[in-house]
C-alpha positions, 0 to 999 in steps of 0.5 A, spaced: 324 881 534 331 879 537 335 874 535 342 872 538 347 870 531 352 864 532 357 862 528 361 855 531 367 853 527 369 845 527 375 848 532 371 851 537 372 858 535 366 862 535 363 869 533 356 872 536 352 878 536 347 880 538 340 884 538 336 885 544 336 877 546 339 874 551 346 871 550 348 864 550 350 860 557 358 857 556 358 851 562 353 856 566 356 861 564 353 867 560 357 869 554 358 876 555 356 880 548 355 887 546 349 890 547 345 890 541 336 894 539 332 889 538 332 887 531 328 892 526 327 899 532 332 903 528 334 901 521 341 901 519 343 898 525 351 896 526 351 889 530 358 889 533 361 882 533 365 877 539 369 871 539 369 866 543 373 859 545 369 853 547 373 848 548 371 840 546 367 838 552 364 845 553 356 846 553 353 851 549 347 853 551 342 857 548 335 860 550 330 864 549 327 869 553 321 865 555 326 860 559 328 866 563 321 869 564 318 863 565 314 862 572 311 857 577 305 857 580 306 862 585 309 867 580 316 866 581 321 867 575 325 862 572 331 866 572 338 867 570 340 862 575 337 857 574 338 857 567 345 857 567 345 852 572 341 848 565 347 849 562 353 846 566 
């Protein structure tokens, strides 16, 4: 299982971390994140944290992998691309 967690303050500051998801999308750009295992793999694992800022008329976006994986009828993948483009 993986998971992104988000903690988003009225001000606009943030922390995140996380487990072998994909990160979220800030105005079409991916947040960077530590790199984490899926949750459960291995237990007692420490998830290291980031803080972020997102500005009043920001867009956060947050997605799963099947948005990503997604594909059409030929086989072609969504991609992260076009997924950042979602969120602008």
């Amino acid at each position: 299982v993986t998971g992104c967690c988000l903690r988003l303050d009225a001000d606009g500051q943030g922390v995140a971390a996380n487990a072998g998801h994909p990160a979220p999308w800030i105005n079409g750009e991916e947040l960077e994140l530590p790199a984490g295992l899926p949750l459960g793999v291995v237990s007692g694992v420490d998830y290291l944290q980031r803080s972020f800022s997102l500005p009043p008329d920001a867009r956060l976006a947050i997605v799963s992998d099947g948005v990503i994986e997604a594909a059409s009828a030929s086989g072609e993948l969504f991609g992260f691309a076009r997924t950042g483009a979602l969120s602008t």
